[in-house]
C-alpha positions in Angstrom: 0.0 0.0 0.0 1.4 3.2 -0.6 2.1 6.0 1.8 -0.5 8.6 0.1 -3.3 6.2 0.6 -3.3 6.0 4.3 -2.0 10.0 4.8 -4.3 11.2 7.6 -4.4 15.4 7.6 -5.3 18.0 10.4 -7.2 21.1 10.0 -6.5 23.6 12.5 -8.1 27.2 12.4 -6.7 30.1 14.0 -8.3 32.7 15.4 -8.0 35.1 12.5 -9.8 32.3 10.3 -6.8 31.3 8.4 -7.4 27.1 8.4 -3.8 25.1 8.4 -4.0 21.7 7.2 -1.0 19.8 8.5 -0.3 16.2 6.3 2.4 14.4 7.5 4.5 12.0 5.3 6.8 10.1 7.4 9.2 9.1 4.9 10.5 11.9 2.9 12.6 14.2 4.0 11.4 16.9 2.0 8.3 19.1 2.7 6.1 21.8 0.7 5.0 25.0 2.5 1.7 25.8 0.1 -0.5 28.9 0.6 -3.6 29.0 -0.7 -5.9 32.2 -1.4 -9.3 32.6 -2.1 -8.3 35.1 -5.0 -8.3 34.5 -8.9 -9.7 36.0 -11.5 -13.4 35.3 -11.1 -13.1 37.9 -8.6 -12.2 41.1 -11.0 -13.8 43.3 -12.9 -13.1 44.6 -16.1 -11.2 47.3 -14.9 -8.5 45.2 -13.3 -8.4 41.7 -15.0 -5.4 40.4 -14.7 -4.5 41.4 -11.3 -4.3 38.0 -9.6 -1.7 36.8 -11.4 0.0 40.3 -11.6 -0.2 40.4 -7.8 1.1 36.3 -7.8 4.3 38.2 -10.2 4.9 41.1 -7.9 4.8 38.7 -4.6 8.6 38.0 -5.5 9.8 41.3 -6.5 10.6 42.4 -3.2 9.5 43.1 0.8 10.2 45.4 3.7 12.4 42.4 4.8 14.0 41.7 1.6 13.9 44.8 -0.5 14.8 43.1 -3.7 13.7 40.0 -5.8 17.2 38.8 -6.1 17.5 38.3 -2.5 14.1 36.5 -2.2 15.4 33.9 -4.8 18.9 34.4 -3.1 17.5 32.7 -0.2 15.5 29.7 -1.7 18.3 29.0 -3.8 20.7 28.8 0.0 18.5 26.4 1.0 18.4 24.3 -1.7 14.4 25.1 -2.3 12.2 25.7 -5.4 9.3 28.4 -5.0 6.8 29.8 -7.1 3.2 30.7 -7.3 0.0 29.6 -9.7 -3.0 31.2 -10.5 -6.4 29.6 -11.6 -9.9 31.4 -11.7 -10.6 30.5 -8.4 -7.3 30.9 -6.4 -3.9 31.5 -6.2 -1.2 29.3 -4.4 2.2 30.8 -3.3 4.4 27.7 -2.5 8.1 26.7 -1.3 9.8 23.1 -1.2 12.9 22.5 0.5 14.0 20.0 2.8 12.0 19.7 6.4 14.7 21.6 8.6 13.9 24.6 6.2 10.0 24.6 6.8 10.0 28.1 9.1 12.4 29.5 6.6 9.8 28.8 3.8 7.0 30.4 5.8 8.6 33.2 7.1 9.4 34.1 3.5 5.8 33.4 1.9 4.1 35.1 5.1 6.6 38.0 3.9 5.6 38.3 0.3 2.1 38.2 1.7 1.9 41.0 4.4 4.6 43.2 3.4 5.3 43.3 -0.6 6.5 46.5 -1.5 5.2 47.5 -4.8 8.0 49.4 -5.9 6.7 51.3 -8.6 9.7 50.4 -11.1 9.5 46.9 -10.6 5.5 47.1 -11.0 6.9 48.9 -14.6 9.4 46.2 -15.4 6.7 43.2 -14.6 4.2 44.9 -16.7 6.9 43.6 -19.6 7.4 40.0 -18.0 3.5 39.5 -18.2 3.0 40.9 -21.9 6.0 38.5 -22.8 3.8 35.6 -20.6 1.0 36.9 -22.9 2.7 36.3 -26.1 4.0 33.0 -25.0 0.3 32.0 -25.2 -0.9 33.7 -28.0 2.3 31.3 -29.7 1.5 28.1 -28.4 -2.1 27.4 -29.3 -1.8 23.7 -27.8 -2.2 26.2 -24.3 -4.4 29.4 -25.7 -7.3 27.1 -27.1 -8.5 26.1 -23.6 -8.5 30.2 -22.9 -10.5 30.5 -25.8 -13.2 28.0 -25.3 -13.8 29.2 -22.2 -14.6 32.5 -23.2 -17.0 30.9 -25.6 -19.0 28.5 -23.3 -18.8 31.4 -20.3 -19.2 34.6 -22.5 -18.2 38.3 -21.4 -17.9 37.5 -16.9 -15.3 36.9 -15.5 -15.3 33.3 -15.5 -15.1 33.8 -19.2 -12.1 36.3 -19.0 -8.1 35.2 -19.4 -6.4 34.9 -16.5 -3.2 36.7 -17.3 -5.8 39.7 -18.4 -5.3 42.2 -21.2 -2.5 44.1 -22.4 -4.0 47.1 -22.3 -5.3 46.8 -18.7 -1.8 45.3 -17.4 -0.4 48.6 -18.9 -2.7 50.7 -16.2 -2.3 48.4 -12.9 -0.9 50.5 -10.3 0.2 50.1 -7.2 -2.8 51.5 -5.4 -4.3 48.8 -7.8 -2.8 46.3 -5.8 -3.3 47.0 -2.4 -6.9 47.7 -2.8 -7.1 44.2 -4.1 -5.1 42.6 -1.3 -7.5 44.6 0.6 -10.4 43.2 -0.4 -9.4 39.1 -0.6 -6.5 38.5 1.2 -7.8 38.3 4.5 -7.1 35.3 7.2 -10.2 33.4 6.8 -9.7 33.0 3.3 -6.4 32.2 3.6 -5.6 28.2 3.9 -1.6 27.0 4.7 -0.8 23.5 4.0 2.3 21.4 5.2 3.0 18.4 3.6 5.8 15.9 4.5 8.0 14.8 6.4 6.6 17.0 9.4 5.9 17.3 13.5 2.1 18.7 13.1 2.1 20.1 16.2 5.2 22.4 15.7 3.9 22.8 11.8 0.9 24.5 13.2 2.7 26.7 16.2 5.2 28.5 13.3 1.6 28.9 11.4 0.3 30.6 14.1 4.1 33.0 14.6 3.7 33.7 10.7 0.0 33.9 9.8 -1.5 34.1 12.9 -1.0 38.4 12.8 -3.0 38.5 9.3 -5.9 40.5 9.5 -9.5 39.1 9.1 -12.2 41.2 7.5 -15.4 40.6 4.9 -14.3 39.9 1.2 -15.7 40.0 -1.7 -18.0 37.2 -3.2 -18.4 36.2 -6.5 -21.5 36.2 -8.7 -22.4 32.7 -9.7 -22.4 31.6 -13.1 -25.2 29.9 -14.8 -24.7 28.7 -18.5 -28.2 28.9 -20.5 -27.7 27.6 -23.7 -30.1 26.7 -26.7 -28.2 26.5 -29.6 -24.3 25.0 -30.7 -21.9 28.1 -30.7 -18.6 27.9 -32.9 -16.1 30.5 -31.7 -12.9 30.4 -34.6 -9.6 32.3 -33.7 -7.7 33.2 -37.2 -4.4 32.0 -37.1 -1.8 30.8 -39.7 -0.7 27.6 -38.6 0.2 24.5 -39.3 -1.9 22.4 -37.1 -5.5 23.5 -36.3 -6.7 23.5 -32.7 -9.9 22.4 -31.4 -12.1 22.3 -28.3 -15.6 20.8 -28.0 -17.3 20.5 -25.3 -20.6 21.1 -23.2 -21.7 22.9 -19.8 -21.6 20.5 -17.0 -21.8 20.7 -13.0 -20.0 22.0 -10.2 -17.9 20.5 -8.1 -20.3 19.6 -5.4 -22.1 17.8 -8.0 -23.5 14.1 -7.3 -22.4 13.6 -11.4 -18.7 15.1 -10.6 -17.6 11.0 -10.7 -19.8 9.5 -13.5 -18.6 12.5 -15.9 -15.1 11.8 -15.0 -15.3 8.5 -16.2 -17.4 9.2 -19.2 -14.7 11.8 -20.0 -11.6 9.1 -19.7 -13.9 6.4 -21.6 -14.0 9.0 -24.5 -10.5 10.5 -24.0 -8.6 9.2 -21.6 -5.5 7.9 -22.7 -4.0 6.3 -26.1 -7.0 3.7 -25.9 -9.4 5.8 -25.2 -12.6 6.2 -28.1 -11.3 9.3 -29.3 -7.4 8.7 -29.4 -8.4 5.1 -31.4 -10.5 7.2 -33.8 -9.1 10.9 -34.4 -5.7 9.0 -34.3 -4.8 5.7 -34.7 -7.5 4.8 -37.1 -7.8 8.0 -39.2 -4.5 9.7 -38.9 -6.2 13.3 -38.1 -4.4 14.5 -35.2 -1.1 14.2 -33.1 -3.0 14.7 -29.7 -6.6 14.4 -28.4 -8.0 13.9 -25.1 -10.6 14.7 -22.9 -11.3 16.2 -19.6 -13.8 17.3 -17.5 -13.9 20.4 -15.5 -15.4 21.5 -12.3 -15.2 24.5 -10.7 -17.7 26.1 -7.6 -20.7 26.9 -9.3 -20.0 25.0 -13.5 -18.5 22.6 -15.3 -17.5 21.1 -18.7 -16.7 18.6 -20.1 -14.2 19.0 -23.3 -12.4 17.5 -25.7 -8.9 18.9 -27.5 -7.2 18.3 -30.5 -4.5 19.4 -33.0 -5.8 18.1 -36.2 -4.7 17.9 -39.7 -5.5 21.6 -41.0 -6.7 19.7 -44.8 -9.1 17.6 -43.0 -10.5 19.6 -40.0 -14.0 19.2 -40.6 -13.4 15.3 -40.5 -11.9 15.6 -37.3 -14.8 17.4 -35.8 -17.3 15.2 -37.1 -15.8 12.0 -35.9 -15.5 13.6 -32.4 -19.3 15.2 -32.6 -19.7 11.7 -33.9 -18.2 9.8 -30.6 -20.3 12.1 -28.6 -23.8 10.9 -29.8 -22.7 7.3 -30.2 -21.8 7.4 -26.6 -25.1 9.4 -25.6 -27.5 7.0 -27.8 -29.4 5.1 -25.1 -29.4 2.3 -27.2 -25.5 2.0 -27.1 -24.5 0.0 -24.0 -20.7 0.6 -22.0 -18.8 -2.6 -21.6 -17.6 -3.6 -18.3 -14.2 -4.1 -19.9 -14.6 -0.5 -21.3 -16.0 0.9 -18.1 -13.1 -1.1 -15.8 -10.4 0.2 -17.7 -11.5 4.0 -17.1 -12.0 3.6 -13.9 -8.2 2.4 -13.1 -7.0 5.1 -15.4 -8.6 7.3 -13.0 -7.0 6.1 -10.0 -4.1 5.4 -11.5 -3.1 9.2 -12.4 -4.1 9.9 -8.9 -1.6 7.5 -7.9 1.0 9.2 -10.0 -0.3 12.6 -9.5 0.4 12.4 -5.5 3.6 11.2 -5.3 5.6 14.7 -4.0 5.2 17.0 -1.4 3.7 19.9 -3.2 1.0 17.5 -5.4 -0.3 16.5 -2.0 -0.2 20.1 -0.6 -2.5 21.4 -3.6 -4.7 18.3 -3.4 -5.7 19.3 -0.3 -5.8 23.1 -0.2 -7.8 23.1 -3.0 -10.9 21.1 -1.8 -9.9 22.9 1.6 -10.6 26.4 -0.1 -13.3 25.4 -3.1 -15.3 22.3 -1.5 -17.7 21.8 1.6 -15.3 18.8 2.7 -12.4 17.3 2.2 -11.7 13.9 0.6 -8.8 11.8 1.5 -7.3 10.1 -2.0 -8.9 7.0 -0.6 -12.5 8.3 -0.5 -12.2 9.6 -4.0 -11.1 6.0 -5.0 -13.9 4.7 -3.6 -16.4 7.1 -5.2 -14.9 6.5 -8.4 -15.4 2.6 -7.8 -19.5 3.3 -7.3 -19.5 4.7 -10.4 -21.7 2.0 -12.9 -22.4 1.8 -16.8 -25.6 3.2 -16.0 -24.7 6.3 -14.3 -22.0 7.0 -17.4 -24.6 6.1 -19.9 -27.1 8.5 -18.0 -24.9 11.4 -17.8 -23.6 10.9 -21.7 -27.3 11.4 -22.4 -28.5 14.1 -19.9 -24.9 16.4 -20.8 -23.7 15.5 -24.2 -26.5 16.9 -26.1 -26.0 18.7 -29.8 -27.6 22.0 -28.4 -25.1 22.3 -25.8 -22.0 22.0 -27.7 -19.2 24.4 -28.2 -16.4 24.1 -30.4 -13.3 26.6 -30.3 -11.4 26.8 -33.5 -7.6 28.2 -33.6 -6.5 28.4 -37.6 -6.4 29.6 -40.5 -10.0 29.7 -41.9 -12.0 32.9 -43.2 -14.8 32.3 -40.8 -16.2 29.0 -38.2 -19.9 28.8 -40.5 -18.8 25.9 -42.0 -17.9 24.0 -38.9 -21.4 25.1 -37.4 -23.4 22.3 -39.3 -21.0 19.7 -38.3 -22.6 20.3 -34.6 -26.2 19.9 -35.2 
């Protein structure tokens, strides 16, 4: 049995509402130091999108304490550590790894970066560069940007449907009055969540929480406005770009993450796309030759869902490639199509067998848990979710394949080089 699957964590809260999760790891020697905030960019408006990750950038560039980024990264680098930061819609994570004798020197730098950033108004200027250049990265790799565009497609002009990393021209007026007023309004200790994983004491873990977080103030943040996707028709969304693979996403709304169908539709999704024997990789790939990649996923987030597949596809024989996956999807939602156990067996252990592999370091584990700490009513331990995957039969993925993957739901994202998407738009119906 591996370690992961018998990992037992402990929530602590503080007075000032920040909740520590403590997950020891007896064995490694190593331990992540993971912050997790309530703060992404479902939060903004259209007058600062972007911010959250801009604020994640500017984190590093320098505090009271340690006035420059150089000797932030001075100091992980002394230790032996890696540290960085992530930012989703939902949250943002600031984390350090090192070895466990370093765990107060990895909070006492994140708790830093948190409480006492400076903002210098020239590094604010040269960052402003870093995330334009971030920007174009993107808008160059179209394997990454189609997911961006989709999105915007199946959740439209909110913020759930807005790029993370923002727009240029907003990033070009962030100031640093900008950013406090954020901090100001979402950083505050109960929605603030630290998570220790590794080779760890939990109870001194949670007394250098309390010396490093417990000071943060608590106060009322904002909320978000919850997203309800009411569609009739198929919508085609087509980015114009010369390439020399075309990129594709189609997919449909789903459910949140609290959702009793969160489990059947992750099956469904790794019966249709879940690796290289999936429906969709036999198909699009090894049987037709159309694309290098193609998989599926399905997405949950607090209040939607989706369920999506991606491709890069043959640019001469694009409208093939969405047929046959349009196809998949109604062959798999026909009631009078059965799932095999074989088919519905194999899915299932390609589940938990990424989950296997997925929590096998310090920080993987760390996330894991801060992120159902911060976005879920409770918290499931990796062996719960294996059992809830087990429960799931060929009846409840032949029930959700009908109730979700319906042709008036679907979306399809387009990055090439094609005048217009009208001629993909039958191929949905």
């Amino acid at each position: 049995m591996v370690e992961w699957a018998s990992m037992k964590y402990k929530k602590t809260i503080l007075p000032n509402g920040v909740r520590v999760l403590t997950i020891p790891m007896p064995s490694f020697e190593s331990a992540t130091v993971l912050v997790m905030v309530g703060a992404g960019s479902r939060y903004e408006t259209k007058k600062n999108n972007g911010i959250s990750h801009f604020l994640e950038h500017m984190a590093f560039k320098g505090t009271k304490k340690r006035p420059t980024a150089l000797e932030i990264s001075t100091l992980i680098d002394g230790i032996g550590g890696e540290s960085n930061a992530f930012t989703s819609k939902e949250f943002t994570g600031y984390f350090v790894k090192s070895a466990v004798s370093h765990v107060e020197l990895s909070m006492d730098v994140i708790s830093d970066m948190l409480q006492n950033s400076l903002f210098d108004t020239a590094e604010i200027d040269k960052e402003r560069g870093v995330i334009i250049e971030e920007m174009n990265l993107f808008e160059d790799t179209p394997m990454r940007k189609i997911g961006d565009i989709y999105e915007k497609l199946l959740f439209g002009d909110t913020p759930m449907g807005w790029d993370i990393a923002g727009e240029k021209e907003i990033i070009q007026k962030i100031t640093r009055e900008d950013f406090i007023s954020y901090l100001k309004s979402l950083y505050s200790g109960d929605n603030i969540t630290v998570i220790v994983a590794g080779g760890i004491d939990p109870e001194k873990t949670v007394e250098m929480v309390k010396k490093y977080f417990g000071g943060m103030e608590k106060f009322d943040t904002l909320k978000f406005k919850k997203l309800v996707v009411d569609q009739k028709k198929p919508r085609v969304v087509l980015k114009k770009k010369t390439t020399e693979q075309v990129h594709i996403a189609i997919g449909v709304p789903t459910v949140s993450l609290s959702h009793k169908d969160k489990y059947p539709l992750s099956v469904l999704s790794a019966i249709l796309g879940g690796g290289m024997s999936s429906r969709l990789f036999h198909e699009v790939r090894e049987k037709r030759g159309l694309a290098y990649y193609v998989r599926t996923n399905s997405e949950n987030y607090q209040d939607v869902g989706t369920l999506v597949s991606f491709a890069g596809i043959d640019a001469k024989r694009a409208d093939e490639a969405v047929k046959v996956i349009v196809d998949e999807y109604k062959t798999i939602a026909n009631p009078k199509n059965r799932i095999s156990k074989t088919e519905l067996k194999k899915a299932k252990e390609y589940l938990k067998g990424h989950l296997v592999l997925e929590l096998e370091d310090s920080r993987s584990v760390a996330v894991y848990y801060g992120s159902q700490e911060l976005l879920e009513d409770s918290i499931e331990n990796p062996n719960d979710v294996l059992v809830n995957i087990d429960k799931v039969t060929a009846e409840d993925v032949e029930r959700v394949a009908q109730k979700y993957l319906v042709p008036s739901k679907l979306n399809l994202a387009i990055i090439g080089n094609f005048d217009n998407g009208q001629k993909f738009e039958k191929l949905l119906s």
